[in-house]
N, C-alpha and C positions, 0 to 999 in steps of 0.2 A: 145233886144225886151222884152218889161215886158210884163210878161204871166196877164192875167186877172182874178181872183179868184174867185174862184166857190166852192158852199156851201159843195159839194159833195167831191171834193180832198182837205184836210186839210193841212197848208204846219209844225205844229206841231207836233211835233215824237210819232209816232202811239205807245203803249206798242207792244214791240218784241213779246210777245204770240198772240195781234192783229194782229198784220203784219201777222205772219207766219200763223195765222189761218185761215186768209183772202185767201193766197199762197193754204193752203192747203185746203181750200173749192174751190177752184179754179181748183185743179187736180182732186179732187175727183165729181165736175161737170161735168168737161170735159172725165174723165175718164166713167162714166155710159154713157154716149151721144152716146156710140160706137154701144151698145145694143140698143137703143131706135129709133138708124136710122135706122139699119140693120132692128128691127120690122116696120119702116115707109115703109120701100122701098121695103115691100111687098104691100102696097096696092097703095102709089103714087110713080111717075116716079122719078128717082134722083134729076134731074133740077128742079124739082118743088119743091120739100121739100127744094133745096138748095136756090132758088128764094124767098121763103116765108120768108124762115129763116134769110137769110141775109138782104131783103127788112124791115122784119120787127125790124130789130136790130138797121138797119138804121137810123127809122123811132125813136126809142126809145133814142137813143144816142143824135140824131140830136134834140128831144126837151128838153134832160137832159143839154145838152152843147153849147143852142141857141144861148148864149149868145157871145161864143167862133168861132161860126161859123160865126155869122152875122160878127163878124168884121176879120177876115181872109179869107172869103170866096171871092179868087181873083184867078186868072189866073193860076200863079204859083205854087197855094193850088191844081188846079184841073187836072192839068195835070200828078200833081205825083200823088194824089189819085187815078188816072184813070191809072196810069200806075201797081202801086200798087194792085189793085183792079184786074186788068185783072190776074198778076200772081198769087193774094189770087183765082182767081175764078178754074185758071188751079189745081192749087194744089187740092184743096178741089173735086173739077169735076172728078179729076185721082182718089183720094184715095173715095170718094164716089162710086162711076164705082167698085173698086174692090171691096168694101165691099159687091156689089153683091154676087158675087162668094169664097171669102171669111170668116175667122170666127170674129166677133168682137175683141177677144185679139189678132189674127195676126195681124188684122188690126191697131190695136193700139201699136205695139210694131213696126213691120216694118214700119210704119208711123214714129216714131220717131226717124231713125237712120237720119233726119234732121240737129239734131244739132250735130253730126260727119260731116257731109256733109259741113256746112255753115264755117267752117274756111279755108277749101280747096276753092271752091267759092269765099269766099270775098278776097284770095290770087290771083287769078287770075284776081281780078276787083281791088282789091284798093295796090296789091304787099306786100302785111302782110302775111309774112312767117308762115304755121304751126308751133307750137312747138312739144316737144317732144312728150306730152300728147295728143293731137291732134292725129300725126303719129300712135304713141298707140292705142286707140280708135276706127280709123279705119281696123286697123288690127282684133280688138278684134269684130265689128260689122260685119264684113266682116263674121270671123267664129260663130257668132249666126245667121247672117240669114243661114247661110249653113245649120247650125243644125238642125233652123225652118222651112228650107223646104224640110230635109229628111221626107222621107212616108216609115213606116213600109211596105217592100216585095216591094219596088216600087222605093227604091236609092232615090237617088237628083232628085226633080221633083220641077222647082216652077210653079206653076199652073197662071192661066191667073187670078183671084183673086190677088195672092200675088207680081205678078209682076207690079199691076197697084197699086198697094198700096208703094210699091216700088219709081215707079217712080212719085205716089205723093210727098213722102218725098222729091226727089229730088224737085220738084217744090215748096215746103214749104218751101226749101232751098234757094230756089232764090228768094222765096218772104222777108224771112229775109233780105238776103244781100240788095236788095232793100229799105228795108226799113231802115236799116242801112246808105247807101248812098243818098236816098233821103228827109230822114227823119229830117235831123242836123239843128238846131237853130228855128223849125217848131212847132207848138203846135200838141201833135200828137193824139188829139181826134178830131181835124177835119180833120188830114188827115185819122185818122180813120174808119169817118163817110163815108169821101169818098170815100173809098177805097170799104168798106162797100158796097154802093150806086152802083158802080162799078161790082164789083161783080154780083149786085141782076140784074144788067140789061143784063149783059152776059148770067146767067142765064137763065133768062127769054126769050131770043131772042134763046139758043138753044133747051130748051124745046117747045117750038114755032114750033122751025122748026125740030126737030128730032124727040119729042119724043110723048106719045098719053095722052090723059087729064087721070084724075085722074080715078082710077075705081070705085070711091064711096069717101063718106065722113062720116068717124062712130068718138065717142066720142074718141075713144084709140089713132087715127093718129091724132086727132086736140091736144089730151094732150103733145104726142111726138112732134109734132114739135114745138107745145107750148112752151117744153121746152128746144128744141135745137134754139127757137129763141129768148127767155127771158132769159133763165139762162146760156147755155153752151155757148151766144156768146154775147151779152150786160151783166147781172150783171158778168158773169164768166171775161170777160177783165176788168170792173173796178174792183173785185177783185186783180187782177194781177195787175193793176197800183197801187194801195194803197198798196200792199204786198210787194211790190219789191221797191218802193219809203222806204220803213223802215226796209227792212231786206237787211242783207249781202247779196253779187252777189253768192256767191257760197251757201251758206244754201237755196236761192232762186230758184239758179237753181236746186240743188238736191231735195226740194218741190215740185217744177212743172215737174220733169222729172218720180214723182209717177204717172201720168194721167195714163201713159201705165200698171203700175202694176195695180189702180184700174180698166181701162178697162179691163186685161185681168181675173180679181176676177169676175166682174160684167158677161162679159161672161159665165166663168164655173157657176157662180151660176143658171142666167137667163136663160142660151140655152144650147146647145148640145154639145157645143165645149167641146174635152175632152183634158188631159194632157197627155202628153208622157214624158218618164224620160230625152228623147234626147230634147224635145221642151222646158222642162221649161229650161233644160242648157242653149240653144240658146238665150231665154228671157233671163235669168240672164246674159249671157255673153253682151246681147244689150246693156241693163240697164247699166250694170256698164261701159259699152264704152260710154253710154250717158253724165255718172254722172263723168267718165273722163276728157270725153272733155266738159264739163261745170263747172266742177269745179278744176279743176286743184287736185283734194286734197287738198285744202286749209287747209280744218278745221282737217285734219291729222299734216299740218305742222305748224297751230296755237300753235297746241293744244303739239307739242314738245317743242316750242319756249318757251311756259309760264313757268316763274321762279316757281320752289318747292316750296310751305310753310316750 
Protein backbone atom coordinates (compact mmCIF):
# COMPACT_ATOMS: atom_id res chain seq x y z
CA UNK A 1 0.00 0.00 0.00
CA UNK A 2 1.75 3.47 -0.76
CA UNK A 3 1.52 5.81 2.19
CA UNK A 4 0.45 9.23 0.83
CA UNK A 5 2.84 12.21 1.62
CA UNK A 6 2.27 14.92 3.82
CA UNK A 7 4.00 18.03 4.14
CA UNK A 8 4.52 17.41 7.94
CA UNK A 9 6.40 13.82 7.89
CA UNK A 10 9.54 14.34 5.52
CA UNK A 11 10.65 10.81 4.06
CA UNK A 12 14.46 12.63 3.81
CA UNK A 13 17.08 11.81 6.84
CA UNK A 14 16.35 14.26 9.37
CA UNK A 15 20.24 15.52 10.93
CA UNK A 16 20.69 12.86 13.90
CA UNK A 17 20.98 16.05 16.52
CA UNK A 18 17.18 16.89 14.78
CA UNK A 19 15.95 13.61 15.34
CA UNK A 20 17.22 13.03 18.79
CA UNK A 21 16.21 16.58 19.69
CA UNK A 22 12.85 16.09 18.49
CA UNK A 23 12.87 12.45 20.92
CA UNK A 24 14.09 14.61 23.56
CA UNK A 25 11.54 17.40 23.58
CA UNK A 26 9.22 14.77 23.31
CA UNK A 27 10.30 13.20 26.98
CA UNK A 28 10.91 16.39 28.46
CA UNK A 29 6.89 17.37 27.30
CA UNK A 30 5.64 14.47 28.39
CA UNK A 31 7.72 14.40 31.42
CA UNK A 32 6.21 18.11 33.01
CA UNK A 33 2.54 16.87 32.07
CA UNK A 34 2.83 14.67 35.38
CA UNK A 35 2.71 18.09 37.49
CA UNK A 36 0.35 20.06 35.37
CA UNK A 37 -2.43 17.35 35.64
CA UNK A 38 -1.84 16.47 39.27
CA UNK A 39 -2.46 20.65 39.54
CA UNK A 40 -5.60 20.23 36.98
CA UNK A 41 -7.21 17.50 39.06
CA UNK A 42 -7.63 19.75 41.75
CA UNK A 43 -10.07 21.87 40.28
CA UNK A 44 -11.73 19.44 37.32
CA UNK A 45 -12.79 15.77 37.70
CA UNK A 46 -10.20 13.14 35.86
CA UNK A 47 -12.53 12.19 32.98
CA UNK A 48 -13.01 15.48 32.12
CA UNK A 49 -9.55 16.91 31.77
CA UNK A 50 -8.98 13.44 30.02
CA UNK A 51 -12.16 13.98 27.64
CA UNK A 52 -10.94 17.47 26.57
CA UNK A 53 -7.52 16.47 26.17
CA UNK A 54 -7.87 13.72 24.11
CA UNK A 55 -11.07 15.15 22.23
CA UNK A 56 -9.13 17.87 21.50
CA UNK A 57 -5.83 16.17 20.09
CA UNK A 58 -8.17 14.38 18.10
CA UNK A 59 -9.69 17.04 16.65
CA UNK A 60 -6.01 18.70 15.96
CA UNK A 61 -4.45 15.51 14.23
CA UNK A 62 -7.53 14.66 12.38
CA UNK A 63 -7.14 18.29 10.38
CA UNK A 64 -3.20 18.03 10.35
CA UNK A 65 -3.63 14.28 8.55
CA UNK A 66 -7.11 14.95 6.50
CA UNK A 67 -5.80 13.99 3.90
CA UNK A 68 -4.71 10.40 5.23
CA UNK A 69 -7.87 9.86 7.00
CA UNK A 70 -10.20 10.76 4.20
CA UNK A 71 -8.80 8.01 2.17
CA UNK A 72 -8.33 5.08 4.89
CA UNK A 73 -11.23 6.00 6.88
CA UNK A 74 -13.19 2.37 6.36
CA UNK A 75 -14.41 -0.27 8.44
CA UNK A 76 -11.35 -2.17 9.17
CA UNK A 77 -9.58 1.50 10.21
CA UNK A 78 -12.27 1.86 12.89
CA UNK A 79 -12.64 -1.17 14.51
CA UNK A 80 -9.05 -1.33 15.59
CA UNK A 81 -8.97 2.23 16.42
CA UNK A 82 -11.88 1.60 18.59
CA UNK A 83 -10.38 -1.35 20.10
CA UNK A 84 -7.09 0.54 20.46
CA UNK A 85 -8.69 3.62 21.95
CA UNK A 86 -10.77 1.70 24.53
CA UNK A 87 -7.33 0.21 26.01
CA UNK A 88 -5.46 3.79 25.47
CA UNK A 89 -8.57 5.06 27.63
CA UNK A 90 -8.21 2.14 30.53
CA UNK A 91 -4.57 2.88 30.77
CA UNK A 92 -4.64 6.58 31.15
CA UNK A 93 -8.26 6.45 33.29
CA UNK A 94 -6.12 3.82 35.94
CA UNK A 95 -2.98 5.90 36.00
CA UNK A 96 -4.93 9.36 36.15
CA UNK A 97 -7.20 7.74 39.13
CA UNK A 98 -3.95 7.26 40.98
CA UNK A 99 -2.28 10.43 40.40
CA UNK A 100 -4.97 11.56 42.80
CA UNK A 101 -3.56 10.05 45.57
CA UNK A 102 -0.20 9.94 44.50
CA UNK A 103 3.14 12.04 43.97
CA UNK A 104 3.73 13.11 40.29
CA UNK A 105 7.46 11.30 40.09
CA UNK A 106 5.77 8.11 41.58
CA UNK A 107 3.58 8.42 39.09
CA UNK A 108 5.87 8.76 36.32
CA UNK A 109 8.27 6.21 37.29
CA UNK A 110 5.70 3.37 38.22
CA UNK A 111 3.80 4.34 35.09
CA UNK A 112 6.77 3.22 33.24
CA UNK A 113 7.61 -0.22 34.29
CA UNK A 114 5.29 -0.62 30.92
CA UNK A 115 7.96 -1.35 28.72
CA UNK A 116 9.24 -4.41 31.10
CA UNK A 117 5.87 -5.51 31.02
CA UNK A 118 5.10 -5.50 26.98
CA UNK A 119 7.56 -8.34 26.00
CA UNK A 120 6.04 -10.67 28.67
CA UNK A 121 2.56 -9.74 27.07
CA UNK A 122 3.25 -9.86 23.57
CA UNK A 123 4.89 -13.42 24.47
CA UNK A 124 1.76 -14.60 25.46
CA UNK A 125 -0.37 -13.13 22.39
CA UNK A 126 2.08 -13.49 19.49
CA UNK A 127 4.53 -16.64 21.32
CA UNK A 128 7.96 -14.39 21.09
CA UNK A 129 10.03 -15.51 23.88
CA UNK A 130 11.52 -13.00 26.36
CA UNK A 131 15.10 -12.67 26.24
CA UNK A 132 17.63 -12.60 28.62
CA UNK A 133 17.64 -8.78 29.12
CA UNK A 134 13.81 -8.73 29.28
CA UNK A 135 14.07 -11.63 32.28
CA UNK A 136 16.74 -9.03 33.81
CA UNK A 137 14.70 -6.04 33.79
CA UNK A 138 12.02 -7.51 35.29
CA UNK A 139 13.66 -8.71 38.13
CA UNK A 140 15.43 -5.32 38.58
CA UNK A 141 11.79 -3.39 38.19
CA UNK A 142 10.29 -5.68 40.51
CA UNK A 143 12.93 -4.49 43.36
CA UNK A 144 12.63 -0.51 42.55
CA UNK A 145 9.11 -0.62 42.85
CA UNK A 146 9.72 -2.50 46.42
CA UNK A 147 12.07 0.24 47.21
CA UNK A 148 9.53 3.09 46.02
CA UNK A 149 7.00 1.80 48.16
CA UNK A 150 8.88 1.32 51.35
CA UNK A 151 7.67 4.44 53.99
CA UNK A 152 9.99 5.39 56.47
CA UNK A 153 8.53 3.83 60.19
CA UNK A 154 5.73 2.18 58.00
CA UNK A 155 7.72 -1.06 56.05
CA UNK A 156 6.32 -2.07 52.56
CA UNK A 157 3.14 -0.19 52.12
CA UNK A 158 1.92 0.51 48.51
CA UNK A 159 -0.86 2.96 48.91
CA UNK A 160 -4.18 2.97 46.73
CA UNK A 161 -2.25 5.94 44.62
CA UNK A 162 0.69 3.83 43.63
CA UNK A 163 -1.22 0.73 43.07
CA UNK A 164 -3.49 2.30 40.41
CA UNK A 165 -0.63 3.73 38.77
CA UNK A 166 0.75 0.34 38.79
CA UNK A 167 -1.89 -1.12 37.10
CA UNK A 168 -1.97 1.70 34.70
CA UNK A 169 1.20 0.59 33.37
CA UNK A 170 0.02 -2.73 33.11
CA UNK A 171 -2.76 -1.46 30.74
CA UNK A 172 -0.23 0.81 28.73
CA UNK A 173 1.12 -2.45 28.26
CA UNK A 174 -1.57 -4.00 26.53
CA UNK A 175 -2.20 -1.06 24.72
CA UNK A 176 1.24 -1.35 23.05
CA UNK A 177 0.88 -4.97 22.45
CA UNK A 178 -2.20 -3.88 20.63
CA UNK A 179 -1.04 -1.68 18.88
CA UNK A 180 1.82 -3.73 17.73
CA UNK A 181 -0.66 -6.50 16.50
CA UNK A 182 -3.23 -4.49 15.15
CA UNK A 183 -1.34 -1.91 13.83
CA UNK A 184 1.07 -3.89 10.62
CA UNK A 185 0.85 -2.66 7.08
CA UNK A 186 -1.84 0.44 8.43
CA UNK A 187 -1.02 4.24 8.19
CA UNK A 188 -0.68 4.70 11.97
CA UNK A 189 -1.83 8.46 12.29
CA UNK A 190 -5.34 7.56 11.41
CA UNK A 191 -5.41 4.81 13.50
CA UNK A 192 -4.06 7.24 15.77
CA UNK A 193 -6.68 9.65 15.32
CA UNK A 194 -8.90 6.91 16.06
CA UNK A 195 -7.85 5.72 18.78
CA UNK A 196 -7.56 9.14 19.97
CA UNK A 197 -11.56 9.77 19.05
CA UNK A 198 -11.99 6.66 21.11
CA UNK A 199 -10.73 7.31 23.95
CA UNK A 200 -12.42 10.99 24.22
CA UNK A 201 -15.73 9.32 23.91
CA UNK A 202 -15.21 6.61 26.86
CA UNK A 203 -14.23 9.43 28.45
CA UNK A 204 -16.87 11.39 28.17
CA UNK A 205 -19.67 8.86 28.77
CA UNK A 206 -17.97 7.95 32.29
CA UNK A 207 -17.53 11.35 33.45
CA UNK A 208 -21.26 11.61 32.47
CA UNK A 209 -22.24 9.18 34.42
CA UNK A 210 -19.77 9.04 37.51
CA UNK A 211 -18.49 11.87 38.05
CA UNK A 212 -19.59 15.90 39.08
CA UNK A 213 -19.08 19.03 36.39
CA UNK A 214 -16.22 21.02 36.77
CA UNK A 215 -15.93 23.22 40.06
CA UNK A 216 -14.98 26.46 38.17
CA UNK A 217 -13.13 27.52 35.21
CA UNK A 218 -9.95 29.95 36.00
CA UNK A 219 -7.05 30.91 33.37
CA UNK A 220 -4.36 28.25 35.25
CA UNK A 221 -6.60 24.85 34.44
CA UNK A 222 -7.50 26.14 30.69
CA UNK A 223 -3.45 26.71 30.30
CA UNK A 224 -2.88 23.07 31.84
CA UNK A 225 -4.96 21.28 30.01
CA UNK A 226 -4.10 23.46 27.10
CA UNK A 227 -1.18 21.88 27.40
CA UNK A 228 -1.75 18.33 28.08
CA UNK A 229 -3.90 18.74 24.98
CA UNK A 230 -1.71 20.60 22.29
CA UNK A 231 1.60 19.60 23.34
CA UNK A 232 2.01 16.41 25.74
CA UNK A 233 -0.46 14.58 23.29
CA UNK A 234 -0.67 15.83 19.43
CA UNK A 235 2.66 17.98 18.82
CA UNK A 236 4.56 15.51 21.69
CA UNK A 237 3.51 12.16 19.26
CA UNK A 238 4.45 13.88 16.14
CA UNK A 239 7.66 14.71 17.88
CA UNK A 240 8.08 10.84 18.58
CA UNK A 241 7.12 9.84 14.96
CA UNK A 242 9.71 12.21 13.20
CA UNK A 243 12.45 11.27 16.12
CA UNK A 244 12.30 7.69 15.92
CA UNK A 245 11.71 7.56 12.06
CA UNK A 246 15.75 8.86 12.21
CA UNK A 247 17.31 7.73 15.18
CA UNK A 248 18.57 4.38 16.16
CA UNK A 249 15.77 2.02 18.03
CA UNK A 250 17.95 1.79 21.12
CA UNK A 251 19.40 5.70 21.48
CA UNK A 252 15.38 6.18 20.81
CA UNK A 253 14.29 4.28 23.33
CA UNK A 254 16.85 5.38 26.09
CA UNK A 255 15.42 9.31 24.97
CA UNK A 256 12.08 8.58 25.54
CA UNK A 257 12.51 6.48 28.62
CA UNK A 258 14.07 10.14 30.28
CA UNK A 259 10.04 11.28 30.38
CA UNK A 260 10.00 9.52 33.99
CA UNK A 261 13.38 11.25 35.14
CA UNK A 262 12.10 14.56 33.90
CA UNK A 263 8.69 13.85 35.55
CA UNK A 264 10.06 13.02 38.66
CA UNK A 265 12.80 16.55 38.58
CA UNK A 266 9.63 18.49 37.51
CA UNK A 267 7.91 17.14 40.66
CA UNK A 268 10.62 17.97 43.27
CA UNK A 269 11.10 21.22 41.90
CA UNK A 270 7.05 22.25 41.45
CA UNK A 271 5.47 20.39 44.57
CA UNK A 272 6.13 18.74 47.73
CA UNK A 273 7.14 15.47 46.73
CA UNK A 274 10.32 14.93 48.52
CA UNK A 275 13.50 12.26 48.06
CA UNK A 276 14.35 9.52 50.18
CA UNK A 277 17.96 7.89 49.63
CA UNK A 278 15.71 4.28 49.55
CA UNK A 279 13.19 6.03 46.77
CA UNK A 280 15.67 7.59 44.33
CA UNK A 281 17.52 3.75 44.36
CA UNK A 282 14.08 2.23 43.60
CA UNK A 283 13.93 5.12 40.57
CA UNK A 284 17.37 4.36 39.44
CA UNK A 285 16.80 0.71 39.76
CA UNK A 286 13.19 1.27 37.42
CA UNK A 287 15.08 3.25 34.97
CA UNK A 288 17.73 1.20 34.22
CA UNK A 289 15.29 -1.92 33.98
CA UNK A 290 13.53 0.41 31.54
CA UNK A 291 16.54 1.17 29.52
CA UNK A 292 17.40 -2.74 29.74
CA UNK A 293 14.56 -3.96 28.39
CA UNK A 294 14.48 -1.38 25.47
CA UNK A 295 17.64 -1.32 24.56
CA UNK A 296 19.24 -4.34 24.87
CA UNK A 297 22.68 -2.33 25.69
CA UNK A 298 23.11 -1.94 22.28
CA UNK A 299 25.19 1.13 22.09
CA UNK A 300 27.49 -0.63 25.00
CA UNK A 301 28.06 -3.56 22.57
CA UNK A 302 28.44 -0.93 19.31
CA UNK A 303 30.58 0.72 20.84
CA UNK A 304 33.16 -2.62 21.76
CA UNK A 305 32.65 -3.90 18.29
CA UNK A 306 34.19 -0.53 16.50
CA UNK A 307 37.83 -1.18 15.23
CA UNK A 308 40.77 1.06 17.28
CA UNK A 309 42.15 3.96 15.23
Amino acid sequence: MKKQREPFIHDRPAHPFLAEGALFAAALIWGLSFVLLKSALSTWPAHFILAVRFTGAAVLLAVVFRKRLRAHLRLEYLWRGALMGVFLFAAFSVQTLGLLTTDPGKNAFLTAIYCVMVPFLHWAVNRTRPDRYNIAAAFLCIAGVGMVALRPGFGFQVLPGDALTLLGGFFFAVHLVAVATYSRGRDPFVLTILQFAATAVCCWLVWGLFEPAPTGINIQVVLEVGYLTLFATAIALLLQSVGQKHTNPAAAALILSLEAVFGTAASVLFTDERMTPVKIAGFLLIFFAVVLSETKLRFFRRREAEPLP
